[in-house]
BATI-564604 format. One record per atom (N, C-alpha, C): x, y, z. Coordinates in Angstrom, 1 decimal, always signed. Layout:
N
        X        Y        Z
        X        Y        Z
...
This chain:
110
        X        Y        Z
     -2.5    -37.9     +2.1
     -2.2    -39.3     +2.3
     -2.4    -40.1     +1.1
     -1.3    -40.9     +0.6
     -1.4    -42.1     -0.2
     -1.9    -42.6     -0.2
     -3.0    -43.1     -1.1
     -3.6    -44.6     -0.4
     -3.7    -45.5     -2.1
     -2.4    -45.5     -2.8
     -2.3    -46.8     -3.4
     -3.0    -48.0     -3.1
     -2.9    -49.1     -3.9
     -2.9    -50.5     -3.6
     -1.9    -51.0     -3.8
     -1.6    -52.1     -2.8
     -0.2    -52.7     -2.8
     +0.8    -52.5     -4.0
     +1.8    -52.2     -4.2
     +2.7    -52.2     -5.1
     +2.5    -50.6     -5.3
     +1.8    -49.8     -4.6
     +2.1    -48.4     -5.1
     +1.4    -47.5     -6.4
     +0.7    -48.3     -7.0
     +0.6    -48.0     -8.1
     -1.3    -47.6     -8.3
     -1.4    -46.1     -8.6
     -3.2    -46.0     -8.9
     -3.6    -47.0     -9.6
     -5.1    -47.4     -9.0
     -6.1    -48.4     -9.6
     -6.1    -48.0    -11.0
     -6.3    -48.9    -11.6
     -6.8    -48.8    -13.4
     -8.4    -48.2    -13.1
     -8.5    -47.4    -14.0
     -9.9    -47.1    -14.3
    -10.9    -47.8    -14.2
    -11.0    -49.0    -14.9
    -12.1    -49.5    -14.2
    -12.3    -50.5    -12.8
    -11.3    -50.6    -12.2
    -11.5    -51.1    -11.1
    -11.3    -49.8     -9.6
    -11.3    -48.6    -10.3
    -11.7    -47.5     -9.4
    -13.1    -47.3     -9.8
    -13.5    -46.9    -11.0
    -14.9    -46.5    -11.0
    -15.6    -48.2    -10.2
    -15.4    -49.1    -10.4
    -16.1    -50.1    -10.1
    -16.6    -49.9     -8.3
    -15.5    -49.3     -7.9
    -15.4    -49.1     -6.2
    -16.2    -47.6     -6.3
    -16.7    -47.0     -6.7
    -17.4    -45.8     -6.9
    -18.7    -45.8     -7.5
    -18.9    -46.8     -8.2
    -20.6    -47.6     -8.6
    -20.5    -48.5     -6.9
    -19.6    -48.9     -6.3
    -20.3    -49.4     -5.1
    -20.9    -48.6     -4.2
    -20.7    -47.5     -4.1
    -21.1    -46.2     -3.1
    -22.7    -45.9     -3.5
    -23.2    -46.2     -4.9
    -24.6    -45.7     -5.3
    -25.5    -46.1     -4.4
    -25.6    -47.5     -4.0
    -26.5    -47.9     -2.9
    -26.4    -47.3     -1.5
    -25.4    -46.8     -1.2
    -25.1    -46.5     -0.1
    -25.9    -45.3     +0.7
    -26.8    -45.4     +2.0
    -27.3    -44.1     +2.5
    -26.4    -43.6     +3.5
    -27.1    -42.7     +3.6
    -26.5    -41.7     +4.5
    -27.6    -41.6     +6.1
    -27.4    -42.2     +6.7
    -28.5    -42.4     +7.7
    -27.6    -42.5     +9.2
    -28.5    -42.1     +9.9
    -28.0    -41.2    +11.0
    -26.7    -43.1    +11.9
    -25.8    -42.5    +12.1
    -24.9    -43.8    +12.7
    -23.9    -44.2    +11.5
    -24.1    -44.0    +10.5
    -23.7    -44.5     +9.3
    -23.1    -43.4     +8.1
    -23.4    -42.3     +8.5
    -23.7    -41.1     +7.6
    -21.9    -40.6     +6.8
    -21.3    -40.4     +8.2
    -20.0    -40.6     +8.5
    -18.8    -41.3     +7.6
    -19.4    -42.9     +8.2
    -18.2    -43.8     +7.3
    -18.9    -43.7     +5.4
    -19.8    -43.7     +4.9
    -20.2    -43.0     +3.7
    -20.2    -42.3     +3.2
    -20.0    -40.8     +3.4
    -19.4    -39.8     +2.9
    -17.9    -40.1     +3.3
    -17.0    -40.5     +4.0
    -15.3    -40.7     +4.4
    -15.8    -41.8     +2.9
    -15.7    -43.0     +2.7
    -15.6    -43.9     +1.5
    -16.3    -42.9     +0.2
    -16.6    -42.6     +0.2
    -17.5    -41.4     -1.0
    -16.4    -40.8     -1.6
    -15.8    -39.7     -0.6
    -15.0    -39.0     -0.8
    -13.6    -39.7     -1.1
    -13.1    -40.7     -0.8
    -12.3    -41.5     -1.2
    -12.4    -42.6     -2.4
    -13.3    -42.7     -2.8
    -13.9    -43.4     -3.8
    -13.6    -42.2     -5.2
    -13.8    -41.4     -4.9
    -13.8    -40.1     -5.9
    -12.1    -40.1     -6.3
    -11.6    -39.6     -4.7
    -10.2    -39.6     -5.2
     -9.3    -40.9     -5.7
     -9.7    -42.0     -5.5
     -8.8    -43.1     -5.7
     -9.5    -43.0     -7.6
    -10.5    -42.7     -8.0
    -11.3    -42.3     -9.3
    -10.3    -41.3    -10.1
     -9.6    -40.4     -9.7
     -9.1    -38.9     -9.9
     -7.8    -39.6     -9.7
     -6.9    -40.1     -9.1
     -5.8    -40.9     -9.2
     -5.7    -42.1    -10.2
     -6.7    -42.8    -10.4
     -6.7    -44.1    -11.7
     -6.8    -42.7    -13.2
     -7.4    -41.7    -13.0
     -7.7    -40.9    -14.7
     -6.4    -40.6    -14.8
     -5.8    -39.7    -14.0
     -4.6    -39.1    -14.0
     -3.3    -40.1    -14.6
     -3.7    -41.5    -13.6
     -2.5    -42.1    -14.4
     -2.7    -42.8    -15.5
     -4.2    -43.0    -16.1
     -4.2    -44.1    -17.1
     -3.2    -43.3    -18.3
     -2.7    -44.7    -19.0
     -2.1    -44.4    -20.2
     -2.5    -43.1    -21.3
     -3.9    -42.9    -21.2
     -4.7    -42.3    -21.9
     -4.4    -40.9    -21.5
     -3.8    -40.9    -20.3
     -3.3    -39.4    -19.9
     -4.7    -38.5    -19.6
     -4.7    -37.9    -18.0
     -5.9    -36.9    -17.7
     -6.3    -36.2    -19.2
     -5.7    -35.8    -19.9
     -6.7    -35.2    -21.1
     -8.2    -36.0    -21.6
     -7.9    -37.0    -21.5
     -8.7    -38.3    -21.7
     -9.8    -38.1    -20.9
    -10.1    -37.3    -19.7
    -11.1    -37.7    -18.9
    -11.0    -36.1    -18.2
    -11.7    -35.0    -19.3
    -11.6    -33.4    -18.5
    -12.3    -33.5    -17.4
    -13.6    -33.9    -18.0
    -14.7    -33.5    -17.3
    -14.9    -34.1    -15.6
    -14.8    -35.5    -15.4
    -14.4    -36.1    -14.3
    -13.7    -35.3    -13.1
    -12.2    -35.1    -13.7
    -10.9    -34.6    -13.0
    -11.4    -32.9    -13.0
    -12.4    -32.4    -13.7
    -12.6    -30.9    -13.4
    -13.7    -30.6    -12.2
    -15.0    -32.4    -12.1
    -15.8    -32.1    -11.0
    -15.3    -32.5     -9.9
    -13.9    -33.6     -9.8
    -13.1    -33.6     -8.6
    -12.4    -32.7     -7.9
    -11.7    -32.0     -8.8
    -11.1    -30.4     -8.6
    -11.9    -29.4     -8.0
    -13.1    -29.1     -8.6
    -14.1    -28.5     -8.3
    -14.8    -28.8     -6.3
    -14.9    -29.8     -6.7
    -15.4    -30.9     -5.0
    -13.8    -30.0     -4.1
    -13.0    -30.2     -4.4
    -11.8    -30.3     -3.8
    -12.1    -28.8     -3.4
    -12.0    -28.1     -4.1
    -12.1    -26.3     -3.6
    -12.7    -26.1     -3.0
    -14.1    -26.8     -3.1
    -15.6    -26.8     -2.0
    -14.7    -26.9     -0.8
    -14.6    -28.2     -0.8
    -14.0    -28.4     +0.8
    -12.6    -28.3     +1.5
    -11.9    -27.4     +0.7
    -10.9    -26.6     +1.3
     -9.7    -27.2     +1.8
     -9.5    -28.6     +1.1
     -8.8    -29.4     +1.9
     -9.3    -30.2     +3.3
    -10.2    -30.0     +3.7
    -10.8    -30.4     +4.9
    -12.0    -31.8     +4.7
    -11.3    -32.8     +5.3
    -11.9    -34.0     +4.8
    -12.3    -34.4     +6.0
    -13.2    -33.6     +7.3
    -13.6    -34.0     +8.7
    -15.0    -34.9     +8.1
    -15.2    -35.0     +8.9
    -16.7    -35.9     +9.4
    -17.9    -34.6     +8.7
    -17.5    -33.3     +9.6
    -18.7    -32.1     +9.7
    -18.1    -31.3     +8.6
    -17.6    -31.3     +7.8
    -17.1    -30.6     +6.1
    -17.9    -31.5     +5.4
    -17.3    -33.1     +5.0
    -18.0    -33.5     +4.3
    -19.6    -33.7     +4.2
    -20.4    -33.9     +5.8
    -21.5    -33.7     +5.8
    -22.4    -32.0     +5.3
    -21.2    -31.4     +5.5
    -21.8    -30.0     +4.9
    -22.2    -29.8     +3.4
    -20.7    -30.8     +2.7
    -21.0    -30.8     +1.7
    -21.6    -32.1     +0.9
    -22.3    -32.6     +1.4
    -23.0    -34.2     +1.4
    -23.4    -34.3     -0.1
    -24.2    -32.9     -0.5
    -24.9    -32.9     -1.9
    -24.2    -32.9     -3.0
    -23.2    -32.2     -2.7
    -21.9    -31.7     -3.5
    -21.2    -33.2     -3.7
    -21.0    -33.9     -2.8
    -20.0    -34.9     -2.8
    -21.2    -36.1     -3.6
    -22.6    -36.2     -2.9
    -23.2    -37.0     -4.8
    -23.5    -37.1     -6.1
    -23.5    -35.3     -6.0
    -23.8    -34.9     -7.3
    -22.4    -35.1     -8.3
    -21.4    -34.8     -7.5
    -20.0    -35.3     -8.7
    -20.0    -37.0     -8.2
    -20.1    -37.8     -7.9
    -20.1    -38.9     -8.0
    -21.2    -39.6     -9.2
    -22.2    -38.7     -9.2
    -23.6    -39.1     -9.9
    -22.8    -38.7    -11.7
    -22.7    -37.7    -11.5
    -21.9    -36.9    -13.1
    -21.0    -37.7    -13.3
    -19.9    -38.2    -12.9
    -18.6    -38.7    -13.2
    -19.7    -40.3    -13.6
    -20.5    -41.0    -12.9
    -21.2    -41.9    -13.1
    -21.5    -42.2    -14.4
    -22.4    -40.6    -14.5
    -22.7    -40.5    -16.1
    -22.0    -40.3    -16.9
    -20.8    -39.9    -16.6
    -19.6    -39.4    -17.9
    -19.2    -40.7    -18.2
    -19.1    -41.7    -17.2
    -18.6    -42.9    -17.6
    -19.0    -44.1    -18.4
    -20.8    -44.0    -17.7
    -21.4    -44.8    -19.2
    -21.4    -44.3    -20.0
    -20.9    -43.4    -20.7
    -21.2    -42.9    -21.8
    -19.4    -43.2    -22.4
    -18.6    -43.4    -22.0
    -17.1    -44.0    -22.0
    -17.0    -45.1    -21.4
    -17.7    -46.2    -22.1
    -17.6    -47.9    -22.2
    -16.4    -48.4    -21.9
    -15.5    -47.7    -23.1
    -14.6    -48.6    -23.3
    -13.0    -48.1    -21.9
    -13.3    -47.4    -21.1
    -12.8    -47.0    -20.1
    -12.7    -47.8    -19.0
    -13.9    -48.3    -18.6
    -14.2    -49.6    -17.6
    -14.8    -50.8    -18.0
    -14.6    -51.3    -19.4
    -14.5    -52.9    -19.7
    -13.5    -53.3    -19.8
């Protein structure tokens, strides 16, 4: 499934990682656990669609697009409620890394 923003076109870089620094606060607690890992995991990919298309070309950003890739294999394609909860740790620890890869690439999201 697509999920552009109007006009079709992947988020710029930093206005994807910006929606992916929103998820850090976010828990995981019982009633809630669900819609946070579904936005998590979509947060990642709309992240992995802005690298891919920036000008700068995925070469620009291995490491990111390799822990997305990696996330992706884990869960087999299967984006249920009880996959992603399985893989809960998995899905913050590449959020937390791509986090870090990114302050350290300033000039990517100013």
């Amino acid at each position: 499934m697509s999920r552009y923003p109007p006009g079709g076109r992947p988020d710029k870089v930093r206005d994807a990682f910006a929606g992916l620094q929103a998820t850090l606060d976010d828990a995981c607690v019982p009633g809630n656990c669900a819609y946070v890992l579904g936005r998590l995991d979509d947060e990642l990919h709309r992240m992995d669609r802005a690298m891919k298309a920036d000008p700068k070309g995925p070469g620009h950003f291995p490491e990111p697009i390799a822990l997305i890739a990696k996330l992706d294999g884990e869960l087999g394609g299967n984006r249920g409620t009880m996959n992603l909860e399985k893989h809960k740790a998995l899905l913050i620890e590449t959020r937390d890394r791509i986090n870090t890869w990114m302050q350290g690439h300033p000039d990517d999201y100013r």
